[in-house]
NUNU-392681 format. One record per residue (C-alpha): residue number from 1; residue in one letter; x, y, z. Coordinates in steps of 0.2 Angstrom, whole numbers. Each point is the difference from the previous one (the first is absolute). Layout:
% NUNU-392681
(NUM, "A", (X, Y, Z))
...
This chain:
% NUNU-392681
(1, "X", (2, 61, -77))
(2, "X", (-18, -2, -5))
(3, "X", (-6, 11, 14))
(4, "X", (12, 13, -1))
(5, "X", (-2, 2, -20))
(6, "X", (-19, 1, 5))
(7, "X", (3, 13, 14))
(8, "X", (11, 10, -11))
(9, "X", (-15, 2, -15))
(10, "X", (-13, 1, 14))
(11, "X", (7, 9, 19))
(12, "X", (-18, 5, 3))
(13, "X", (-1, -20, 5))
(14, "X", (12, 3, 16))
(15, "X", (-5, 7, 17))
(16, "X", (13, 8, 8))
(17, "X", (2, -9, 18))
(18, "X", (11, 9, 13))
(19, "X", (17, -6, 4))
(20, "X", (-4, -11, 16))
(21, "X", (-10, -12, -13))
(22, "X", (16, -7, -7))
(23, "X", (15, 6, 12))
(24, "X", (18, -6, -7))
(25, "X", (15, -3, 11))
(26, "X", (16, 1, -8))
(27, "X", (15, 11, -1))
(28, "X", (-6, 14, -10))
(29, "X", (-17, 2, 5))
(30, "X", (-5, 13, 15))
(31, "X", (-15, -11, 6))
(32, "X", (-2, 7, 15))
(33, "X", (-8, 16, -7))
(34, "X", (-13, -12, -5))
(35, "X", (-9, -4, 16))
(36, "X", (-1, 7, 16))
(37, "X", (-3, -18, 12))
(38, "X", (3, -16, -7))
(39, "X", (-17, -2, 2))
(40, "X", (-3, 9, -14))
(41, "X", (7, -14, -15))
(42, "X", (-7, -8, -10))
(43, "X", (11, -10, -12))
(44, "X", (20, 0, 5))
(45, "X", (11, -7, -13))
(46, "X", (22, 0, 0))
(47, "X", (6, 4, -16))
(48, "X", (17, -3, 8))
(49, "X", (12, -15, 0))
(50, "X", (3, 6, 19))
(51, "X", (-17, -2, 4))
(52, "X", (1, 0, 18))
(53, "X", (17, 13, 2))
(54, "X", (-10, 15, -10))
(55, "X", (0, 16, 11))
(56, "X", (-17, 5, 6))
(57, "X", (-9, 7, 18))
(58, "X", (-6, -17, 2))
(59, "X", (10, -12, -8))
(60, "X", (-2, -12, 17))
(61, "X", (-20, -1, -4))
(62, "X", (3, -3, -19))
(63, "X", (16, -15, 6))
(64, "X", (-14, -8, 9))
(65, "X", (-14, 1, -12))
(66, "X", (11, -6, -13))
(67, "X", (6, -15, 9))
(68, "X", (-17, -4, 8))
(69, "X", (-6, -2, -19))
(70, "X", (16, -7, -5))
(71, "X", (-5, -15, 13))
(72, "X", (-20, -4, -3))
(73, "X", (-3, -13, -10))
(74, "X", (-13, -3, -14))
(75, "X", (-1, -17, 6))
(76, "X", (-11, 4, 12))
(77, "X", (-13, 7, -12))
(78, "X", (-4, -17, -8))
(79, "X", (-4, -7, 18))
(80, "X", (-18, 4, 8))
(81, "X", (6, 14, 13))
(82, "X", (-16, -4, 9))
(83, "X", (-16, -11, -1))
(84, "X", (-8, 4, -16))
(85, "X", (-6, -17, -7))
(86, "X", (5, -5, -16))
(87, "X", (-4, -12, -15))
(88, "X", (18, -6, -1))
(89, "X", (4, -8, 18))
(90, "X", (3, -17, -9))
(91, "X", (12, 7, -12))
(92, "X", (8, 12, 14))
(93, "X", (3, -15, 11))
(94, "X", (7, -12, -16))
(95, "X", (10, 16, -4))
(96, "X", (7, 0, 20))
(97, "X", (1, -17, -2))
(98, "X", (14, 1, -16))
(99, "X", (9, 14, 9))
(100, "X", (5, -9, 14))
(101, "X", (5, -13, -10))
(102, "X", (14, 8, -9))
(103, "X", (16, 4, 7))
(104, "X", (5, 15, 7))
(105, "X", (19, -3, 0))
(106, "X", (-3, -3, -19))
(107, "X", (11, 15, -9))
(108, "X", (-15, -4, -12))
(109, "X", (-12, 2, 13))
(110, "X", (-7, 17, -5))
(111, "X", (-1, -5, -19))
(112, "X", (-8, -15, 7))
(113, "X", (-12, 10, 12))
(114, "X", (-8, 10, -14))
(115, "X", (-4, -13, -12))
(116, "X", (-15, -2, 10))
(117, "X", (-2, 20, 4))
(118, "X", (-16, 6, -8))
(119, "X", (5, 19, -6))
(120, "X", (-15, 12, -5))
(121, "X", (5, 7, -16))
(122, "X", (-6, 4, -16))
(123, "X", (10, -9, -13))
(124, "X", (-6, 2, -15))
(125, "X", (-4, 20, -5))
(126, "X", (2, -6, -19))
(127, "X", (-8, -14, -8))
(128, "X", (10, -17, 2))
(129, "X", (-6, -16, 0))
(130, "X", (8, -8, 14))
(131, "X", (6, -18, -2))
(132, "X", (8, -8, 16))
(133, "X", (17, -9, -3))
(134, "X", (0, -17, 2))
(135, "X", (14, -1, 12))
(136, "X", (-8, 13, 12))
(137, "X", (12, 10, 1))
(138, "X", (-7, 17, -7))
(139, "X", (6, 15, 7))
(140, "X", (-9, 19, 0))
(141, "X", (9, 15, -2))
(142, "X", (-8, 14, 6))
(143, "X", (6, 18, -3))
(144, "X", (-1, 17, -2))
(145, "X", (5, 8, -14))
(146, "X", (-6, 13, -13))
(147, "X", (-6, -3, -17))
(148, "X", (15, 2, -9))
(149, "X", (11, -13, 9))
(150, "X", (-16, -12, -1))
(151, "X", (6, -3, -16))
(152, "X", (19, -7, 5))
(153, "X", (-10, -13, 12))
(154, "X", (-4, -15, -14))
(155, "X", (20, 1, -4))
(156, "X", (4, -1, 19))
(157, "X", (-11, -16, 2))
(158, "X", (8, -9, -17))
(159, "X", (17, 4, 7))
(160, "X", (-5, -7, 17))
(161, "X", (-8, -16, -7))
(162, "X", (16, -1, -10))
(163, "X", (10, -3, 15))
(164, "X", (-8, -15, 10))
């Protein structure tokens, strides 16, 4: 909402980028008129609940991409790929170490699991002095949301606290 209203006083900020930048798949878009080779995307996106059913040239190539994403897992990201040293081996094998420990047929298991995940995040945009809870159980919401419901989100977190 921020951008836009910024946009709206200021359109001199925007560079018009040509349609295969941000190609939309859905019922009522004519996508195909927006590229000649699939080659040619940049940024594909379904507005549509039938994601993988819209009608398009080369709905196939999109089916596949979507599910080929659909699949990876960012797991693999917080692993060394290949042999870069780092400062944290201890910790990374401590960390490998407490994994295999838990169990995997726990219906906890994936609550469990990221207790000891590390996220990269930026937690605190606004001033807040942070004080841990004594039970260790703090828990991080992380959102998006525009300026005007920022303002509903201390009510939320009193109505959740309310409910333990």
């Amino acid at each position: 909402d921020i951008f836009n209203a910024v946009i709206k006083q200021n359109p001199f900020l925007v560079h018009q980028l040509p349609c295969f930048w941000n190609v939309q798949l859905s019922d009522h878009t004519r996508s195909e008129k927006c590229y000649k080779d699939v080659s040619d995307l940049k940024v594909i996106h379904w507005n549509s609940p039938k994601k993988l059913r819209v009608k398009n040239k080369h709905v196939e190539f999109f089916r596949n991409l979507y599910l080929t994403f659909l699949e990876y897992d960012g797991n693999l990201l917080r692993r060394e790929l290949f042999g870069c040293p780092s400062e944290a081996d201890h910790n990374s094998e401590n960390l490998q170490k407490t994994l295999s420990e838990l169990d995997e047929d726990d219906p906890c298991y994936e609550f469990r699991r990221e207790r000891f995940t590390v996220h990269r995040t930026h937690l605190y945009f606004l001033h807040y002095e942070y004080e841990p809870s004594s039970d260790n159980t703090d828990v991080t919401l992380v959102a998006q949301l525009s300026m005007d419901r920022y303002c509903s989100t201390p009510t939320v977190t009193k109505l959740s606290l309310l409910k333990r």
